[in-house]
N, C-alpha and C positions, 0 to 999 in steps of 0.2 A: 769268712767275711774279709778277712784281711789280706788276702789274695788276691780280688775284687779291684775292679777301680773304683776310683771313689765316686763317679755318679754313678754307677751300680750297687754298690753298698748305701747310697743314699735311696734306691729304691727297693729295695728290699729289707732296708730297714721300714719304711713307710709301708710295704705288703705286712711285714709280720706285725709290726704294731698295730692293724686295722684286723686281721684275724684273732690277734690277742682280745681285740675288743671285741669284736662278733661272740668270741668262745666266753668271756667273762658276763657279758649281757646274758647269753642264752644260757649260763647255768646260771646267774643270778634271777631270771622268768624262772628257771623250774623250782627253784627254792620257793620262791614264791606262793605258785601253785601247790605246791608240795604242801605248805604248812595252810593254806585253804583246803585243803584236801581232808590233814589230818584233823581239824578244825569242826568239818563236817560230820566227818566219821563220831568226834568224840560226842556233839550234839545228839546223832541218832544214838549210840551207846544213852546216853543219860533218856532220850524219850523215849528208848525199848523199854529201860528198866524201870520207869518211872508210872507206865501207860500199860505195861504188861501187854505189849504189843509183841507179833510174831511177823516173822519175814520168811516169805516162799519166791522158791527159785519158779517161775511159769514154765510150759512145759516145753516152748520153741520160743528160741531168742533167747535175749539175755536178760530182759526185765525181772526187777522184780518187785514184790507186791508185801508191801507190810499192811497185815490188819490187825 
């Protein structure tokens, strides 16, 4: 950077700190979802075991069918 002239180095500091920003927003969304996620998961774990309820993979596609 120090090589740079200085209104070149004033732009390229302004690119990486707007990507710095991009990259810190979109792993603060996956965290996010991430603990929505595990959240979900933990709910159906307590109403399997609670409800003696069973989960089948169907036989095309990816659904699947708790009864």
């Amino acid at each position: 950077m120090k090589i740079l002239d200085n209104k070149l180095q004033n732009a390229y500091r302004i690119l990486t700190t707007k990507n710095l920003k991009q990259i810190f927003n979109s792993n603060n969304f996956y965290n996010i979802l991430h603990k929505r996620q595990l959240y979900v998961i933990k709910q159906i774990k307590q109403k399997l075991a609670t409800e003696n309820a069973i989960i089948f993979q169907t036989d095309k596609g990816k659904t699947t069918v708790v009864v």
